[in-house]
C-alpha positions as CSV (number, residue, x, y, z in Angstrom):
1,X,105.5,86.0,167.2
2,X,108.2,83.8,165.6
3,X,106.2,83.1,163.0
4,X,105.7,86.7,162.0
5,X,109.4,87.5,162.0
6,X,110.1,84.6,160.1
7,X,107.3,85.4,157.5
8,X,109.3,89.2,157.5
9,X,112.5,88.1,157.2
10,X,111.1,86.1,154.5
11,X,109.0,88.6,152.7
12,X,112.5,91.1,153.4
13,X,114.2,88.8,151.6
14,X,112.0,88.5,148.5
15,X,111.8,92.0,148.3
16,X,115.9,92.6,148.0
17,X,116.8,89.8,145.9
18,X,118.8,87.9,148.5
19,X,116.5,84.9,149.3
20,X,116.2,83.9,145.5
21,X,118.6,81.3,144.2
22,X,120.4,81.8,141.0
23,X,118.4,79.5,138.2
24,X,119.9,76.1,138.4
25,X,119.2,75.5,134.5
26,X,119.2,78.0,131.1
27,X,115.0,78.2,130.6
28,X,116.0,78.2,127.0
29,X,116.6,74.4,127.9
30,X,114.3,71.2,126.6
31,X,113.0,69.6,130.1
32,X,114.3,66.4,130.3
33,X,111.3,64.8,132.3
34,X,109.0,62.2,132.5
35,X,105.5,61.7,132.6
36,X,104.5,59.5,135.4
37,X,101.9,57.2,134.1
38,X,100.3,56.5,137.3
39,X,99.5,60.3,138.5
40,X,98.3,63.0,137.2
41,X,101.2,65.7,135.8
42,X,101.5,68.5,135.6
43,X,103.9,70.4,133.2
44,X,104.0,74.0,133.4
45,X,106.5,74.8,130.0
46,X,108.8,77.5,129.9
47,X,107.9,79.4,127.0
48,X,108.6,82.9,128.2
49,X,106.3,85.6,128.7
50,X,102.9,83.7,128.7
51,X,101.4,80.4,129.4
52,X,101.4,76.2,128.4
53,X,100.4,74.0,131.0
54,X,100.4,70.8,129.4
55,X,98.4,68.2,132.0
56,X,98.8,64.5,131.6
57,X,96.2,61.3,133.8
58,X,96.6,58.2,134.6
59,X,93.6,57.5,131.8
60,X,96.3,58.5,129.3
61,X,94.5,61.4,128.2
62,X,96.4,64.7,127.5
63,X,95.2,68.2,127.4
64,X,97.0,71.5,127.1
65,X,95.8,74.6,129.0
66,X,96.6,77.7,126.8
67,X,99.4,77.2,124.6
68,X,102.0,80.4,125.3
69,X,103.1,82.8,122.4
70,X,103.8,82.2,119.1
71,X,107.3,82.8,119.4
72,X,108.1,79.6,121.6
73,X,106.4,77.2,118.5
74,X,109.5,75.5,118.0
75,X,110.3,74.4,121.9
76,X,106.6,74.0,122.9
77,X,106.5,71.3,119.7
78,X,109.9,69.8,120.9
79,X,108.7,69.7,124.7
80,X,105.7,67.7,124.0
81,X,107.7,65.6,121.7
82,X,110.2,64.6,124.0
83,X,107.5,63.8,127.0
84,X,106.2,61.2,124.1
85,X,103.0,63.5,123.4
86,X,101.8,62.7,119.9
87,X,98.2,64.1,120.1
88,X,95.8,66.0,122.9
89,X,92.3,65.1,123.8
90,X,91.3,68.5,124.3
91,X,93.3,72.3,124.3
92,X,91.9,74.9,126.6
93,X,92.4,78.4,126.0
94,X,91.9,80.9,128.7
95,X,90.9,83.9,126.8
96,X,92.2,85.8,123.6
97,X,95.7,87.0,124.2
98,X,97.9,86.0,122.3
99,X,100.7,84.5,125.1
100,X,98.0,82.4,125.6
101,X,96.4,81.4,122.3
102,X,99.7,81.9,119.8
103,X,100.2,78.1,119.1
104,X,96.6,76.5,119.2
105,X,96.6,76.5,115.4
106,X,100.5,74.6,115.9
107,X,99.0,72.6,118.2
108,X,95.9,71.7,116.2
109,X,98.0,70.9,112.7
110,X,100.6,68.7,114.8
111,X,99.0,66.7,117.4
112,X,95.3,65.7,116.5
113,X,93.2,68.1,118.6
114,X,90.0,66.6,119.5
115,X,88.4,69.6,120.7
116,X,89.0,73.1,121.6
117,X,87.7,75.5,124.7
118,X,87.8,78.8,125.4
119,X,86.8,81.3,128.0
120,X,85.5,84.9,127.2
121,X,83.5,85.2,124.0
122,X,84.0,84.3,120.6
123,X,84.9,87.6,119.2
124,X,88.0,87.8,121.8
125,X,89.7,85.8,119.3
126,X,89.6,87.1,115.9
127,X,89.8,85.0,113.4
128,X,91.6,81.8,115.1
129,X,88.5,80.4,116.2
130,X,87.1,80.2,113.0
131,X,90.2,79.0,111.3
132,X,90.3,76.0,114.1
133,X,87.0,74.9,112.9
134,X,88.2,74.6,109.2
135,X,90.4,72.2,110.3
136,X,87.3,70.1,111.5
137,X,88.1,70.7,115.5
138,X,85.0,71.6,117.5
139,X,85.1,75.3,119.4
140,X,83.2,74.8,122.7
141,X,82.7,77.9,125.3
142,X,83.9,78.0,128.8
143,X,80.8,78.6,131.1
144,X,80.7,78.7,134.6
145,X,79.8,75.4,136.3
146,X,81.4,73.2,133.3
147,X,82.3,70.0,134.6
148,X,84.9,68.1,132.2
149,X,86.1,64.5,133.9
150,X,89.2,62.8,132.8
151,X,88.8,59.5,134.5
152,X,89.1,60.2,138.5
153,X,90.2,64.2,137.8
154,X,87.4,66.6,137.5
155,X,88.0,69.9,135.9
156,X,86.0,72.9,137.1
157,X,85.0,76.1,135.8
158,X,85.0,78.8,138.4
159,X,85.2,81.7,136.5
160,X,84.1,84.5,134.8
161,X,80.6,84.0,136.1
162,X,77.8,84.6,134.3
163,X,76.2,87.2,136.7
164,X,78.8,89.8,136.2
165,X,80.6,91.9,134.0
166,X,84.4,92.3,133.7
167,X,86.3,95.5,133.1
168,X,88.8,93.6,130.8
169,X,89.5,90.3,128.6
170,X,92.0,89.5,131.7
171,X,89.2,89.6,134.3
172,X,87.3,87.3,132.1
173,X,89.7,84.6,131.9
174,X,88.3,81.0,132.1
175,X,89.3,79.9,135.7
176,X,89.8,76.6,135.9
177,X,90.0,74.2,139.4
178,X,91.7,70.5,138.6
179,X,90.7,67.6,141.7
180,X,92.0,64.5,142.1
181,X,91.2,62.7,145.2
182,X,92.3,65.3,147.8
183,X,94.3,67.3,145.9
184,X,93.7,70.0,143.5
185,X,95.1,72.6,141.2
186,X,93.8,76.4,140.3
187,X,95.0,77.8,137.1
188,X,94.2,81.6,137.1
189,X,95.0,82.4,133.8
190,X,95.3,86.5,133.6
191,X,92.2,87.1,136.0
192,X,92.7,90.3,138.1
193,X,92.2,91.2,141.0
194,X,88.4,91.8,140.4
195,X,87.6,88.5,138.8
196,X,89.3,87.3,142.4
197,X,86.8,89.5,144.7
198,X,83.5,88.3,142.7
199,X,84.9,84.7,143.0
200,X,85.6,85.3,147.0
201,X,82.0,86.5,146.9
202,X,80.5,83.4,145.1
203,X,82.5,80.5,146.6
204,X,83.1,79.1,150.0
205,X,86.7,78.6,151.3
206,X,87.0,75.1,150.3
207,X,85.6,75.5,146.9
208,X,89.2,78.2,146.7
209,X,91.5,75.9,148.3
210,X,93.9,74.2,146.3
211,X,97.8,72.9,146.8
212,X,99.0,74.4,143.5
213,X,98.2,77.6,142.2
214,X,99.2,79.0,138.7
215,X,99.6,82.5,139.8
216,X,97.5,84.9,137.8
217,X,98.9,87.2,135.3
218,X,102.5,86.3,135.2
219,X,103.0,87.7,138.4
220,X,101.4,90.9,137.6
221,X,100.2,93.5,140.8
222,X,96.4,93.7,139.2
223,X,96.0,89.9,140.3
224,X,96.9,87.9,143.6
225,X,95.4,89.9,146.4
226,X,96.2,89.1,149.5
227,X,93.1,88.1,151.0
228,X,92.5,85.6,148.2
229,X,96.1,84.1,148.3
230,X,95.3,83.5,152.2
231,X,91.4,81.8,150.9
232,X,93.2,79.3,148.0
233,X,96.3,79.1,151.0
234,X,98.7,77.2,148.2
235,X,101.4,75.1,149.2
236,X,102.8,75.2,145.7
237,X,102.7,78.1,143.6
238,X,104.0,78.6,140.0
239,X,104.6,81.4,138.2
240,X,104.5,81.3,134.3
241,X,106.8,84.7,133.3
242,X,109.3,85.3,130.6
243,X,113.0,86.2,131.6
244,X,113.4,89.9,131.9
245,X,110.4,90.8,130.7
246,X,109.9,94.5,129.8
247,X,106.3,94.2,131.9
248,X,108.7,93.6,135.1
249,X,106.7,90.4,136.0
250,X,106.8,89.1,138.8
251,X,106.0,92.3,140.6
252,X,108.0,92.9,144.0
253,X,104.7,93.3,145.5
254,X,103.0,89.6,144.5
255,X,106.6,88.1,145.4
256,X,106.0,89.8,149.0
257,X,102.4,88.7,149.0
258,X,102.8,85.2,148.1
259,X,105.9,84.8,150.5
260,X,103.6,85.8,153.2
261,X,101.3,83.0,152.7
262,X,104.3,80.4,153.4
263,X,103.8,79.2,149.4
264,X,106.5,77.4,147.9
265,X,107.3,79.7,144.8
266,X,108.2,77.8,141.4
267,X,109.1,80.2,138.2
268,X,109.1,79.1,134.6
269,X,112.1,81.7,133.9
270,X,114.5,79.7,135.9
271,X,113.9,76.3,134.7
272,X,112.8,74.1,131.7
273,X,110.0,73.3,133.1
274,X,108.1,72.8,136.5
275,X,106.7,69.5,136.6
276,X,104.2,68.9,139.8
277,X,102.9,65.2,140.2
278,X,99.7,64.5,142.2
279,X,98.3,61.3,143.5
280,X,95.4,62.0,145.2
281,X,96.9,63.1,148.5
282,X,100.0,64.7,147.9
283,X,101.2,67.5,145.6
284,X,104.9,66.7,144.4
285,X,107.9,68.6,142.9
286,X,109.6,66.8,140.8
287,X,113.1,67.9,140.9
């Protein structure tokens, strides 16, 4: 009984404003971090409305999951500058938006792309797919059950599975399930809400759980369902959302839904960057 007033009080709080702190840093800041050389790291960029998770291991390899809008070019370049990045073993891109995919060709020209993925199909992307190949980078699909190892971390695709069919480019986002040892990270991309059902359907509990969750869709109300926040039962979750964006991400809703699962909420529109560190048992903040 505590625990369910605490978990109100909590969730009362989110909804009204009053439990969130005021944003200890401008976002519009360069994160001033370090990549641990011994763990695998996890920087998720602030790069407003959309989504750069660059992801470093203790192999020294270096990938970037989606690359956030065009608009952030300049700071995404001077971000992986200052963490000492000068190239990236692979890029994934979740599907064709453009908060997702605006800098690949950025990223390709400056820091020696070896090769490309992408979830969804081919023609979600226009042209840029095409014009990535040019540059000699090889284009590689997403499929479910792709296994990609970096050394000891193992990166899973969960989603969108090849026995069903999406209502939207969104619900067909490449889900993607980092494990290292006993920890592990899911990156949700912009799947909705269905793209969660048909994965609660498919996988067992444990194949969901994870200690960090990139929150799908910025936040939006047509992802994070309850039932499936309680399945993946995060004890770090990040949201990847511009400051006052005109979409109202992060709705009050998900705030209320993710407080309820006891999550530790992190929000790339109050800081730099959030950098999470994990060593094969624990996830870590680092502050």
């Amino acid at each position: 009984m505590k625990r369910f007033l605490s978990l109100l009080l909590l969730a009362l709080l989110v909804l009204t404003g009053c439990g969130d702190p005021k944003p200890k840093t401008d976002p519009a800041e360069l994160y001033q971090g370090t990549v641990e050389p011994d763990k695998v790291n996890l920087f998720f960029l602030s790069v407003g409305q959309g989504d750069a998770c660059l992801m470093t291991f203790p192999t020294g390899e270096r990938i970037m999951i989606d690359t956030g809008p065009f608009e952030s070019r300049d700071k995404v370049v001077d971000q992986l500058h200052g963490l000492g990045v000068d190239r990236l073993d692979a890029v994934y891109v979740t599907h064709g938006h453009a908060d997702h995919t605006g800098n690949l060709l950025t990223l390709v020209r400056r820091f020696d792309v070896e090769k490309v993925y992408y979830g969804g199909t081919e023609g979600d992307y226009g042209e840029l797919l095409e014009k990535v190949r040019r540059r000699g980078v090889d284009c590689i699909a997403l499929l479910e059950g792709d296994v990609l190892s970096y050394g000891d971390a193992i990166l899973t695709v969960l989603s969108p599975l090849s026995n069903r069919t999406y209502d939207d480019i969104n619900g067909s986002s490449a889900v993607l399930k980092l494990s290292y040892g006993e920890n592990a990270a899911l990156f949700m991309a912009d799947a909705t809400a269905q793209a969660e059902e048909y994965m609660l359907f498919r996988y067992h509990r444990a194949e969901l759980s994870a200690d960090v969750l990139k929150v799908g869709h910025h936040g939006s109300p047509s992802s994070s369902s309850l039932r499936f926040l309680q399945v993946v039962s995060p004890a770090l979750s990040v949201i990847s959302v511009g400051r006052y964006n005109e979409y109202g991400h992060p709705a009050p809703e998900v705030l209320l839904r993710l407080a309820l699962t006891g999550t530790r909420l992190l929000r790339t529109d109050e800081v730099p960057a959030v950098q999470i560190t994990l060593d094969g048992r624990e996830a870590r903040v680092v502050e």
